[in-house]
C-alpha positions in Angstrom: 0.0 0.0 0.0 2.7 2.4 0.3 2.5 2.5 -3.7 -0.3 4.4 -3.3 1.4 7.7 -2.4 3.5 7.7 -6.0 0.3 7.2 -7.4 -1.0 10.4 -6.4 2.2 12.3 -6.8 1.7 10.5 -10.7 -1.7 11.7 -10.8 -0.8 15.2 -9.8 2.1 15.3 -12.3 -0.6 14.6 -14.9 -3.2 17.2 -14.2 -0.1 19.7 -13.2 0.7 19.5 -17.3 -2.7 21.1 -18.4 -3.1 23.3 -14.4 -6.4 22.0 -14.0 -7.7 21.7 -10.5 -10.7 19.9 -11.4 -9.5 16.7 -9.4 -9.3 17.0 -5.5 -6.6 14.9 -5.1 -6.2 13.6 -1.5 -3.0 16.1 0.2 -2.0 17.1 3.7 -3.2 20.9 3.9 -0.8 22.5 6.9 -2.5 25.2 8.4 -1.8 27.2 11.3 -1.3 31.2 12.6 1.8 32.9 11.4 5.0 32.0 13.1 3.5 28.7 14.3 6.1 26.4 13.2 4.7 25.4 9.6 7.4 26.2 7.9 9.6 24.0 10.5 7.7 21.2 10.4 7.7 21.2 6.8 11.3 21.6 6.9 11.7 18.8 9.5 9.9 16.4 7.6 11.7 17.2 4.1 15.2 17.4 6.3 16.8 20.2 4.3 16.4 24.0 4.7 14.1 24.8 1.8 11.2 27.5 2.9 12.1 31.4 3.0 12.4 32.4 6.5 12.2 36.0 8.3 9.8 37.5 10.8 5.9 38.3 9.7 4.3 36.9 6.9 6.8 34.4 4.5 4.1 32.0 3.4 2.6 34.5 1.0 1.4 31.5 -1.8 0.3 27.7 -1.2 3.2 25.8 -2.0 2.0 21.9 -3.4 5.7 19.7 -1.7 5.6 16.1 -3.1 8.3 14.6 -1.1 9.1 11.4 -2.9 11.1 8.6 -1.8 14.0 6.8 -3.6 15.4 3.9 -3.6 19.4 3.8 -3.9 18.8 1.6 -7.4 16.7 4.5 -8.5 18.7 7.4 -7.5 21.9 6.0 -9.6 19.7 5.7 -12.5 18.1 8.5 -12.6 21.2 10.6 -12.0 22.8 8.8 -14.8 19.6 9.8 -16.9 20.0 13.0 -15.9 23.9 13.5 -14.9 22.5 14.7 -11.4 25.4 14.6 -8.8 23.8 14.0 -5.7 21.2 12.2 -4.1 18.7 14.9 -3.5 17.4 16.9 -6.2 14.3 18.7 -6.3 11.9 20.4 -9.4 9.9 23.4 -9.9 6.4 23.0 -12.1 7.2 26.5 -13.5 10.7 26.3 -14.3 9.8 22.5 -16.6 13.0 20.3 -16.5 15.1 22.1 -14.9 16.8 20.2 -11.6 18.2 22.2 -8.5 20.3 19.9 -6.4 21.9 23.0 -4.4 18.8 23.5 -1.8 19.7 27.1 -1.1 18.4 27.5 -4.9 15.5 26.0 -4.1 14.8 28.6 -1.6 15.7 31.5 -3.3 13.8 30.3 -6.4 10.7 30.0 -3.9 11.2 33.8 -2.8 12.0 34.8 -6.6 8.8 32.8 -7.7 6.2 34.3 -4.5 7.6 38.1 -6.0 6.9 37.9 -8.7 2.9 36.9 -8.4 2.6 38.5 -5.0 4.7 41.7 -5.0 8.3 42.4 -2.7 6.0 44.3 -0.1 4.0 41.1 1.6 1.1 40.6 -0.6 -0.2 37.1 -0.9 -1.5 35.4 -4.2 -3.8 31.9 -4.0 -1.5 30.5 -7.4 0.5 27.6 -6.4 3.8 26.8 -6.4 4.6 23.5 -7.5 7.7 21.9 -5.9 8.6 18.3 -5.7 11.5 16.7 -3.5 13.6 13.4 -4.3 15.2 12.0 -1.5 16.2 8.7 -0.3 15.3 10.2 3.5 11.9 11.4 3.0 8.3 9.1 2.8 6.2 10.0 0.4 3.8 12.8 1.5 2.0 15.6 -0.2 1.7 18.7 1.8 0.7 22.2 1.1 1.9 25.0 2.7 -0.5 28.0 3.2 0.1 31.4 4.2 -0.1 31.9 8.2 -3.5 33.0 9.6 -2.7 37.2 10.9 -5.1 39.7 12.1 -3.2 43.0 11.2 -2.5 43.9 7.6 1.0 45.1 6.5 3.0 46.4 4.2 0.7 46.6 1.0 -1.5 44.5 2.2 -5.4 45.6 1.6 -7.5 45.8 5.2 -9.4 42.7 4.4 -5.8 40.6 4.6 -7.6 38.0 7.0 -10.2 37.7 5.0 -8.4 36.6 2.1 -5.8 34.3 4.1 -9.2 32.7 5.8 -10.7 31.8 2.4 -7.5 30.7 0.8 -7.6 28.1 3.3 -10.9 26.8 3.1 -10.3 26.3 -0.4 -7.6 24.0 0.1 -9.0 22.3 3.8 -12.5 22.0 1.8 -11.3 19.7 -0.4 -12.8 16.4 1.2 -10.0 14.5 -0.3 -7.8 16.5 2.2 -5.9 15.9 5.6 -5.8 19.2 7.9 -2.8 19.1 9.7 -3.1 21.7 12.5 -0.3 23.4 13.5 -0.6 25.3 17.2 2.6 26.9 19.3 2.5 24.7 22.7 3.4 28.3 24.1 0.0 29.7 23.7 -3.3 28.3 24.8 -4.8 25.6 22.8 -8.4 26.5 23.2 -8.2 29.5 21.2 -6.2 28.2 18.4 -7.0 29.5 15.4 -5.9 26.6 13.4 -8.1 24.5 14.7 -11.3 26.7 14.9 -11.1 26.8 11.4 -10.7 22.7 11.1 -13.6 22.3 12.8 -15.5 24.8 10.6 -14.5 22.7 7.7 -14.4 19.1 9.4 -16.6 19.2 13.2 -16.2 15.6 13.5 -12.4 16.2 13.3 -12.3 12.6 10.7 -9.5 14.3 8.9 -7.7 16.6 11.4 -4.5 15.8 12.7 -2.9 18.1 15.6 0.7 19.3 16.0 1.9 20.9 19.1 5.0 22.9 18.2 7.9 24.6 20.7 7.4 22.3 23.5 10.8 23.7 24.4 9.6 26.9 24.8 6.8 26.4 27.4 7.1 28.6 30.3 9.4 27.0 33.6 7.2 24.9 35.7 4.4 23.9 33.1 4.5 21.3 30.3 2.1 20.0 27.3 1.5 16.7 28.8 -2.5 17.2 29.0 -2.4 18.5 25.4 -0.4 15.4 24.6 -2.5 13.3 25.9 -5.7 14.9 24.5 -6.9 16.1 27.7 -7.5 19.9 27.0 -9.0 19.0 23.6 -9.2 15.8 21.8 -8.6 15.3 18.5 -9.2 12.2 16.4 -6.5 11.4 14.4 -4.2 12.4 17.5 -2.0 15.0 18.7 1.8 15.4 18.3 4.0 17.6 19.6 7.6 18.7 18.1 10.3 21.0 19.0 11.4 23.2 16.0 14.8 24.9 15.7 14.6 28.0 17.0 15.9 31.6 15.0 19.2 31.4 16.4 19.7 27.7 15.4 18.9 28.8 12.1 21.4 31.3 12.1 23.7 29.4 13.0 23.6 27.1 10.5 22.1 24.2 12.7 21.3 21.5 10.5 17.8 19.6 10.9 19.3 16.0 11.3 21.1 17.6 14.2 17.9 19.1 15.7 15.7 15.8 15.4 18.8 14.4 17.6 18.4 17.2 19.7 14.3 16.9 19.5 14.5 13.1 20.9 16.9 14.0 23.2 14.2 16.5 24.6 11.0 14.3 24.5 13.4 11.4 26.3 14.0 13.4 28.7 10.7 15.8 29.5 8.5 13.4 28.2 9.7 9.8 28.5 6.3 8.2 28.8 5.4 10.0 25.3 8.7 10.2 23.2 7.8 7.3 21.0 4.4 8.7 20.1 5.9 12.7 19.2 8.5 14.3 17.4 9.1 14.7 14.1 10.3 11.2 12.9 6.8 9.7 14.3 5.2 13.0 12.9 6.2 11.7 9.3 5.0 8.2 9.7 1.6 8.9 10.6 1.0 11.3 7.9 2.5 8.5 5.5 -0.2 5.9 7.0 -2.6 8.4 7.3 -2.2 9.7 3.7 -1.8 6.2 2.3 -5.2 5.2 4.5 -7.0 8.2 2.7 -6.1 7.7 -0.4 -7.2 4.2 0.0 -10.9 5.5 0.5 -11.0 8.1 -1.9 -9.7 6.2 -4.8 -13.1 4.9 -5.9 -14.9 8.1 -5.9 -11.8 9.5 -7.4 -12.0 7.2 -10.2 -15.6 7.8 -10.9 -15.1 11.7 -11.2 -12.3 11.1 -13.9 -14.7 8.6 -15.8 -17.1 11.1 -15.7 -15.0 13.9 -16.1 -13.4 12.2 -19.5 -16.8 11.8 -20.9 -17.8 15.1 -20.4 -14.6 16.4 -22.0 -14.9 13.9 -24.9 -18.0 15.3 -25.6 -16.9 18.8 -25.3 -14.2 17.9 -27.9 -16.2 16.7 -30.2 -18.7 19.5 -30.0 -15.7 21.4 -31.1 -15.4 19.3 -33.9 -12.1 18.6 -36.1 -10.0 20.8 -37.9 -11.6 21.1 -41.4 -9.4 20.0 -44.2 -11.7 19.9 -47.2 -13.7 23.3 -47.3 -16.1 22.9 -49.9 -17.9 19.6 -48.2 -17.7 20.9 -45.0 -19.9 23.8 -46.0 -21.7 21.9 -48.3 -22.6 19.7 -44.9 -23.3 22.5 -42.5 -25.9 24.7 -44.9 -27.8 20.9 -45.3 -27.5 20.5 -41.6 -29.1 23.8 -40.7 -31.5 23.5 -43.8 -32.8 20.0 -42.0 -32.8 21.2 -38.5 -34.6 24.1 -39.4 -37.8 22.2 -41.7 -37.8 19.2 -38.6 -38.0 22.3 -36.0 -41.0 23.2 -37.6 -42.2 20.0 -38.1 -41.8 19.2 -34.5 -39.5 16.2 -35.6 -36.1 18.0 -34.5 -33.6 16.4 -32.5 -33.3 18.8 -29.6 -37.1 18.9 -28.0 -37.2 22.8 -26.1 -39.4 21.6 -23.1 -39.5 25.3 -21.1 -41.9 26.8 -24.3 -43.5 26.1 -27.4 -41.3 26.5 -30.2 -41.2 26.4 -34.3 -44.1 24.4 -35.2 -46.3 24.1 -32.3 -45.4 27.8 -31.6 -47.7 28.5 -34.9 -50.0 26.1 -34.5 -51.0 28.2 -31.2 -50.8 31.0 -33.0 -53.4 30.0 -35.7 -55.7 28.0 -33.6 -55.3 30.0 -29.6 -54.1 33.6 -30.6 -55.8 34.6 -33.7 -58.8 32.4 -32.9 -59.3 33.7 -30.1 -58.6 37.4 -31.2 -61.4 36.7 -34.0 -63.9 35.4 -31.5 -63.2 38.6 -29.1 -64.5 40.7 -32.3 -68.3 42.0 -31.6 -69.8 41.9 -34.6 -71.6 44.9 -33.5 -68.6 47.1 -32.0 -68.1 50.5 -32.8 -71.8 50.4 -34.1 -74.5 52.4 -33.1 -78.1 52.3 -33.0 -77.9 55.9 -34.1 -74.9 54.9 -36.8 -77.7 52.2 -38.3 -80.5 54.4 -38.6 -78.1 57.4 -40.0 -77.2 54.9 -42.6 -80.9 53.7 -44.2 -82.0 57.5 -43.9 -78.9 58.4 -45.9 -79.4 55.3 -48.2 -83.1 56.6 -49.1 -82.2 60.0 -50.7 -84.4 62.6 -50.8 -87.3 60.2 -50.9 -89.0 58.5 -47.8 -88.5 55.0 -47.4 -91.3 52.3 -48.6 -88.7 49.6 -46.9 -85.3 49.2 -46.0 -83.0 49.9 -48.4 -80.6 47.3 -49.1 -77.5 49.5 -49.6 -77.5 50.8 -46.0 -76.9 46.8 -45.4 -74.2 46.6 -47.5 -72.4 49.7 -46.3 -72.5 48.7 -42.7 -71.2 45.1 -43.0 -68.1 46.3 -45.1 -67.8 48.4 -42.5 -67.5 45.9 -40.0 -65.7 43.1 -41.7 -63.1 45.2 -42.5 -62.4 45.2 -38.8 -61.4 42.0 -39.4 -58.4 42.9 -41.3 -56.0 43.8 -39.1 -55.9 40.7 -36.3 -55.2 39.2 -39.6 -52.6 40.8 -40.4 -51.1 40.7 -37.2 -51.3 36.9 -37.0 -49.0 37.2 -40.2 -46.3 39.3 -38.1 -46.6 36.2 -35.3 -46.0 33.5 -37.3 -43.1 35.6 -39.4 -41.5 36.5 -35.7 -41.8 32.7 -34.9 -40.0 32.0 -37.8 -37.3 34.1 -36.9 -36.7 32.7 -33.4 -36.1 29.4 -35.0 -32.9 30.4 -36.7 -31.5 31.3 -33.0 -32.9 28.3 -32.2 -31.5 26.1 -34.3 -28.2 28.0 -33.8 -28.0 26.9 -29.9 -29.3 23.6 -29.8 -29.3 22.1 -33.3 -26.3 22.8 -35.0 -23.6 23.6 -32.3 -20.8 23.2 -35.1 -21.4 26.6 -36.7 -20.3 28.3 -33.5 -17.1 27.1 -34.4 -17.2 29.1 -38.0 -19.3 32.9 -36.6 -18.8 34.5 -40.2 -20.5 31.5 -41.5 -23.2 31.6 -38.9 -24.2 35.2 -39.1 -24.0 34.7 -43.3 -26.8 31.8 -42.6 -28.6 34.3 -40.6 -28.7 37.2 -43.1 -29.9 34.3 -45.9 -32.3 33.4 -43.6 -34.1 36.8 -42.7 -33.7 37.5 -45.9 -35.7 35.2 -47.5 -38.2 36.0 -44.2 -38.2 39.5 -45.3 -39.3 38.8 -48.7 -42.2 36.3 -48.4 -43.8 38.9 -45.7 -44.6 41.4 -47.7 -46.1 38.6 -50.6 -48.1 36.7 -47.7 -49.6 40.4 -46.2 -50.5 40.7 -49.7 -52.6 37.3 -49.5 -54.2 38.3 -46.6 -55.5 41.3 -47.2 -56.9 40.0 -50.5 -59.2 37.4 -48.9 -60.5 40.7 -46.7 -60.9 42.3 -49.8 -62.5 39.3 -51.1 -64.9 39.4 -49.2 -65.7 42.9 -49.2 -66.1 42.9 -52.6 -69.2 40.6 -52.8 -71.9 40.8 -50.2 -73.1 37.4 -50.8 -77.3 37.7 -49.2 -77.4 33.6 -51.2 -74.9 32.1 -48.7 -76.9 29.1 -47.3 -76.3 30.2 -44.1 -77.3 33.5 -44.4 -80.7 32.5 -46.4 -81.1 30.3 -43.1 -80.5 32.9 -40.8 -83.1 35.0 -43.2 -85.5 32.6 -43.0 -85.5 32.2 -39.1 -85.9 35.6 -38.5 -88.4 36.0 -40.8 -90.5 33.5 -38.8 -90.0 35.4 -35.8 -91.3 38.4 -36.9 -94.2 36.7 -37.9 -94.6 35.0 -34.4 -94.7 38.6 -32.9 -96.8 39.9 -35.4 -99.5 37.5 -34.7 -99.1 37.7 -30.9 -99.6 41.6 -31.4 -102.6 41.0 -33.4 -104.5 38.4 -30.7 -103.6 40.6 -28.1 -105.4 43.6 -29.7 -108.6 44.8 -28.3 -111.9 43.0 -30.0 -113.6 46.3 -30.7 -110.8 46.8 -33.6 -111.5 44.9 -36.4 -108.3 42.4 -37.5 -108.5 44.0 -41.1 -108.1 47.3 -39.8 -106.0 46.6 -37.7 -103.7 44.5 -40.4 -104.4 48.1 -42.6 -103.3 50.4 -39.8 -100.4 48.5 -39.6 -99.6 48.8 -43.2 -99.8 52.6 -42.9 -96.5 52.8 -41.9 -95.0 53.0 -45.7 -94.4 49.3 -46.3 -96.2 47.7 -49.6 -97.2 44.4 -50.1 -94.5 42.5 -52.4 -93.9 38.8 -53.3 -91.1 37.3 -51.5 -88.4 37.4 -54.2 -86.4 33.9 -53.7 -88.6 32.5 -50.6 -88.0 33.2 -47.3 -84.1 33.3 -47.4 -85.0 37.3 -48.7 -84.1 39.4 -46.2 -86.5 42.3 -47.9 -89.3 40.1 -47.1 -88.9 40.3 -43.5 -90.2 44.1 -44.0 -93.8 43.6 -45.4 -94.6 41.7 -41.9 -95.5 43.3 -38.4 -94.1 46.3 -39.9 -95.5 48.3 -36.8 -94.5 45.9 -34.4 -92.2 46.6 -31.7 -88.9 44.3 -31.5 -87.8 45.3 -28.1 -88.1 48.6 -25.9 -84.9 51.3 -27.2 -83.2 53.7 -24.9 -83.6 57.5 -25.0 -81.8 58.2 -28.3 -80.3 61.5 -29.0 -81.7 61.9 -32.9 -82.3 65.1 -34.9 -84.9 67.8 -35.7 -84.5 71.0 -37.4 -84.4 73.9 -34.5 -87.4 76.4 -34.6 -86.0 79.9 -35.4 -86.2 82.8 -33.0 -87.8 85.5 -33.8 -86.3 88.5 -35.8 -83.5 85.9 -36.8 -83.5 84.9 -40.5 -83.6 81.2 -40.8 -80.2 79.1 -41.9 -80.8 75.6 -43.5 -77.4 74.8 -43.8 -77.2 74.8 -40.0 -76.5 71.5 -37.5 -79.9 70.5 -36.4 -79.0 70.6 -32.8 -79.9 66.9 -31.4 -83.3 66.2 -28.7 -83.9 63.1 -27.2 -87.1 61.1 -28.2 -87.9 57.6 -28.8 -87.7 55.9 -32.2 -90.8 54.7 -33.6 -92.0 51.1 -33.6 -90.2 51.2 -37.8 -87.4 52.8 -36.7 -86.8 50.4 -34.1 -88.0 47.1 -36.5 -85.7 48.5 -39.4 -82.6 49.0 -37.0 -83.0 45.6 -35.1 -83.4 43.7 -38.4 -80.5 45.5 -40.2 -78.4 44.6 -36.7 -79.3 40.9 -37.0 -78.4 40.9 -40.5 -74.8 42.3 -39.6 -74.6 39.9 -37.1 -75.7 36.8 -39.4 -73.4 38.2 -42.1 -70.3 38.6 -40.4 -69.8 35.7 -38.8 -69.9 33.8 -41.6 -66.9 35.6 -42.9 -65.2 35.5 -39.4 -65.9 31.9 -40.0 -64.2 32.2 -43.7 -61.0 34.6 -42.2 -61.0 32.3 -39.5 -59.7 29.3 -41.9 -58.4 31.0 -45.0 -55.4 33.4 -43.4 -53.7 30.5 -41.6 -53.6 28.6 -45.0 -52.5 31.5 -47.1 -49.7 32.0 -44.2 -48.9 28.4 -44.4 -48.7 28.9 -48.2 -46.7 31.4 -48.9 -44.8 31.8 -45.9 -44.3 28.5 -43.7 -43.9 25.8 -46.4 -42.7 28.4 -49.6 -39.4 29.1 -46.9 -39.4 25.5 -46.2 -39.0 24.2 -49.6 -36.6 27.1 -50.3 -35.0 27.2 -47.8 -32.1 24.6 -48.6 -31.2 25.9 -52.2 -31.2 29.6 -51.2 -28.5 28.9 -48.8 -26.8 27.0 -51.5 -26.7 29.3 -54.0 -26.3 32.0 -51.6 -23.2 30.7 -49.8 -22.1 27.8 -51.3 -19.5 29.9 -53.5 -15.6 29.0 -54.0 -14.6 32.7 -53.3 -16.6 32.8 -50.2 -14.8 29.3 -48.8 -12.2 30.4 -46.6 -14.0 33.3 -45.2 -16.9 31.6 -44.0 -15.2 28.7 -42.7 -12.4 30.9 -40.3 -12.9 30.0 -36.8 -13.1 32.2 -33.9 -9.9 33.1 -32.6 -10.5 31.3 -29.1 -11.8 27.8 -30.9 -8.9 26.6 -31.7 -7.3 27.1 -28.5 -10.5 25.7 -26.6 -10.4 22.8 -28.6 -6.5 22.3 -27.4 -7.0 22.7 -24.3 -10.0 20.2 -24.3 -7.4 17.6 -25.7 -5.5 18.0 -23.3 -7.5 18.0 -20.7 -9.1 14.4 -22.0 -5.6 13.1 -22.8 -4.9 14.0 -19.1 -8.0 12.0 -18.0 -7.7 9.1 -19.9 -3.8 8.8 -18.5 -5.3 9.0 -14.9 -7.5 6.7 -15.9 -4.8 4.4 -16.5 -3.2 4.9 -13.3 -5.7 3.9 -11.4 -6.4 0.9 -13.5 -2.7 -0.3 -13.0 -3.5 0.1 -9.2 -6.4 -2.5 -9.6 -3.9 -4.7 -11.9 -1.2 -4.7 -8.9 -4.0 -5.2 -6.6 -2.8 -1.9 -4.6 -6.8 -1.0 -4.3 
């Protein structure tokens, strides 16, 4: 199992080559205040001097360490690979191949390196530094090394510096993949350590939290850290273990760290016998090696279901992304034919990307036919905008000069036009809906359908303007269409239409009804024939029904006096008596009184409102079905079936080739990058499948 430690150093090394952080690889995240120890402990556990040091803040980025251990057999190959004269060596990520085997290098390329990202005046950055550690006396660990936790900016640091620090490391201790290794001073007190408070914010069962007591040399006289030790003040679950670090004058002096582990179990031997073999910095190393190895053990199998999924996604990506094109004139060819298709299925509700959030293409116009121009038509009173007063203003100016023997038929005529022109412009409107619709199906198809022509955006927007185009010209044909069948029907009054000889006939009969219930309820002194002649007084003559009942003339000759239903007080007109001494003026306004209308006035107006009523829904009816099949005509299916050779012979043009089929500037590199990316998957992949085959999982 201790193979399993490379394997995640392998791992990293892959995903380091394309800096993705899309894999939370399990690592030992240090984090503690500043001037804890971190840096000491790191540097006891690598056993060379290879962190900046200095008072305030040093740990300004998270340094990734891989300590990795080699075998003697290794070491001489690899320096014979490499011509590497020692048997330590370490690498930087961002200097590639280079090798440092001085470790003073190592530290000034550390401080070079933090500079340049973070500034010279103690500014910290969250981009990692990549550094990776060969040597025969280190385990295998991975450890990141965060900037200290402060409270007081300085230098050019911006007021919200704890802030910052505090979320840099909950990115890293988040990562449930991770080991928190909790670094406190044993000279302060333990229950307000900050490293741990923000452990437990991250982890409160403490599964993944490993304590380290630093400076037990520098506890005041008279007290020690044995409750700590033992877990007494407060327990931790994967333990707690205390070091001593080298102090600033050790370091100055040159003290090397092998002598200050001797000096470390001298210490423990001797102020903490009963505990020496369970602390210090040797022990330290072990159980973050069995700890690490342990994790890593129960995180491979999620681990290796994110990269299957991961690969899949990216394979997808890259494929969305599509190849590099090599011959021109088919690949254009293909892509008008595509968008042609995609765009006829969409509105045959056959496409291959369904939109479930709203009706689209197809079943968008369908609604538009059958919910909102149906229903606009319905909403239309065949009666709006018309007045009892309009009616009867239209038969007296029908009639001339002459009284009326009946209604004239023009006065008919006049005010149906009048009112199935109405009709005209929910037409019309339905037109624009559908021709809008149309429209939003080129987006459409853009996003979901044919993803490819992102790659080529001259070639999209070119598709587009062909499109809208041919849009632009069949609106103007099919509002053309539609205004005929208005005018269609405005330009016959048809009074033979079945339905209106029906209607005709039905009113007719009731007329009748109430002429006869008029007449029985007449007193008995008046004689019927009298009262049939007094009736007929009022101007109508006697006439034989032209064409049967379906004439609507015919209605007139019968109960001519009969009253159809009580009017309101009507404002009509009479001339205006003149004053005396004041010459009379025809010409003028005769100013309006209110009176009743007669029992004719009322029968003509009521029969010529019926009639309107009878009349124009029958054309309603006729609108109601023609426009959405003229639309359909010569909009919907005359695009459909044009569609695919108008692009063709549009577009499809060797001196438009190379234009149209130049890809965005970022494509190319996106479509790299995904490579990569999946090439880095499918290699992890392969690690962990050679884990399996050595049966280290």
């Amino acid at each position: 199992m201790e193979a399993l430690i490379p394997v995640i150093n392998k791992l990293q090394d892959v995903f380091n080559t394309v800096g993705a952080d899309i894999i939370q690889l399990p690592q030992i995240v240090v984090v503690g205040t500043q001037s804890s120890g971190k840096s000491s402990v790191l540097e006891s556990l690598v056993g060379r001097d290879i962190l900046p040091r200095g008072t305030g803040i040093v740990t300004r980025r998270p340094l990734i360490l891989q300590l990795v251990h080699i075998d003697p057999e290794d070491r001489r190959k690899t320096s014979e690979e490499n011509g590497i004269d020692g048997e330590e060596w370490g690498k930087f990520l961002h200097t590639k191949n280079k090798i440092y085997t001085e470790f003073e290098e190592i530290r000034q390329e550390i401080e070079a390196e933090t500079e340049r990202m973070s500034g010279n005046n103690k500014g910290i950055s969250d981009e990692p530094i990549h550094l990776k550690i060969f040597s025969p006396h280190v385990v295998n660990l991975t450890l990141v090394d965060l900037p200290g936790i402060t409270k007081v900016p300085v230098g050019d640091q911006p007021n919200d510096i704890e802030i910052q620090i505090k979320e840099l490391i909950v990115k890293y201790i988040s990562n449930p993949n991770s080991i928190i290794l909790a670094v406190t001073a044993a000279n302060t007190d333990m229950a307000t350590s900050e490293a741990l408070k923000v452990a437990r914010e991250v982890d409160p069962d403490g599964r993944r939290t490993l304590a380290v007591v630093t400076k037990l040399d520098l506890m005041d006289a008279g007290t020690d850290a044995m409750d700590i030790l033992m877990g007494r003040v407060i327990p931790v679950k994967l333990g707690i273990i205390g070091v001593v670090n080298r102090s600033q004058l050790d370091i100055n002096q040159k003290k090397s760290v092998a002598d200050s582990i001797r000096d470390e179990y001298a210490f423990l031997q001797k102020k903490y016998p009963s505990l020496a073999n369970r602390n210090g910095t040797k022990y330290l190393a072990r159980t973050l090696n069995r700890l690490l190895m342990h994790h890593i053990r129960d995180c491979l199998p999620e681990l290796k279901t994110r990269i299957n999924v991961l690969a899949a996604q990216y394979q997808s990506l890259l494929n969305s992304y599509g190849e590099p094109v090599d011959d021109k004139s088919a690949t254009l060819l293909q892509l008008i034919t595509k968008f042609a298709a995609e765009y006829c299925n969409t509105i045959e509700g056959t496409a291959k990307y369904i939109e479930t959030a709203e009706l689209c293409g197809g079943a968008r116009i369908c609604y538009i036919f059958h919910e909102t121009f149906g229903r606009t038509l319905e909403s239309v009173d065949p009666l709006g905008g018309l007045t009892t007063i309009d009616v009867l203003t239209a038969i007296r100016n029908a009639t001339g000069p002459r009284p009326a023997l009946f209604v004239p038929e023009v006065s008919f005529e006049l005010l149906v036009k009048r009112q199935v022109k109405r009709l005209e412009e929910p037409s019309l409107r339905c037109v624009e809906l559908v021709h809008e619709e149309m429209q939003r199906i080129i987006q459409h198809c853009s996003n979901y359908s044919t993803q490819e022509l992102l790659r080529f955006p001259k070639l999209h927007d070119a598709i587009v303007e062909v499109v809208t185009s041919l849009l632009r010209k069949r609106l103007p044909v099919t509002n053309e269409m539609v205004h005929n069948l208005v005018a269609i029907e405005l330009a016959y009054i048809n009074t033979k239409h079945p339905d209106f000889a029906d209607a005709c006939g039905l009113m007719n009969n009731n007329i009748e009804e109430q002429r006869r219930n008029r007449m029985r309820d007449l007193p008995s002194a008046v004689p019927r024939d009298k009262a049939a002649a007094g009736g007929s007084q009022g101007g109508a003559v006697s006439e034989q029904t032209d064409g049967g009942t379906g004439n609507w003339r015919g209605m007139l000759k019968k109960g001519e006096d009969g009253a159809l239903g009580d009017r309101a007080m009507l404002q009509t007109t009479l001339p205006v008596s003149p004053q005396k001494g004041h010459a009379v003026n025809l010409l003028d306004v005769p100013v309006p009184v209110s009176r009743k209308l007669s029992a004719r006035e009322q029968r003509d107006c009521e029969v010529i409102e019926r009639l309107i009523k009878s009349y124009f829904l029958i054309v309603r009816k006729n609108i109601q079905d023609s426009v959405p099949k003229a639309v359909m005509h010569f909009l919907v299916n005359h695009v459909k079936d044009c569609l695919q050779s108008e692009l063709v012979g549009q577009l499809y043009k060797t001196a438009l080739l190379n234009d149209l089929l130049t890809e965005s500037e970022d494509m190319a590199q996106r479509r790299n990058e995904a490579a990569d990316m999946l090439k880095a998957l499918q290699k992890a992949s392969q690690v962990i499948a050679e884990i399996r085959e050595t049966h280290l999982w």
